[in-house]
N, C-alpha and C positions, 0 to 999 in steps of 0.2 A: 028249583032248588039252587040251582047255580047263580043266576042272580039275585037271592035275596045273601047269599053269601059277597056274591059282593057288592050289595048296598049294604051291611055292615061292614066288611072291609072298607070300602069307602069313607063309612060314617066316623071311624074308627081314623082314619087317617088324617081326620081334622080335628081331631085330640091333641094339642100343643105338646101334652107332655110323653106321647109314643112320639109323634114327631121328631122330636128332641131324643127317647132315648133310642130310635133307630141310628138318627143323625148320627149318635155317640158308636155306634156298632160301624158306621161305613156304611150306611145302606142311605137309598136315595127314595123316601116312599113317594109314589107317582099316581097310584091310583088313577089308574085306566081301565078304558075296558077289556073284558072279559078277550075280545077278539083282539085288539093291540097286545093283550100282553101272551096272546098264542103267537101271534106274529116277533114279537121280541124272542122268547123261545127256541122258535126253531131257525129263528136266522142267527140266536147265539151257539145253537148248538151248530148250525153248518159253519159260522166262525171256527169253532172249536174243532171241530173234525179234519178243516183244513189245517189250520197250525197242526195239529198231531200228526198230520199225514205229512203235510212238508218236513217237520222237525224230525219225521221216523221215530215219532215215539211209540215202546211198545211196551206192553206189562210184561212184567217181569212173574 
């Protein structure tokens, strides 16, 4: 299931005209695999956890 999800994400990401309106949004489509973009994930989320921790940010 998960790869046929993303071989059309993929397929999808070589559409000139989503390309163009992500571009327009700020997003960067990269279409990778399934395991790179787990790996992006949880290295941005331990990014994030560190800033929050250094900065002492807390919910209010």
């Amino acid at each position: 299931m998960l790869l046929s999800i993303f071989g059309a994400v993929r397929e999808s990401l070589g559409l000139t005209e989503l390309r163009e309106r992500l571009a327009g949004l700020g997003a960067e489509p990269v279409g990778s695999t399934p395991e790179v973009f787990s790996r992006f994930v949880t290295e941005g989320r331990a990014e994030m956890a560190r800033v929050v921790r250094e900065a002492n940010i807390r919910l209010e």
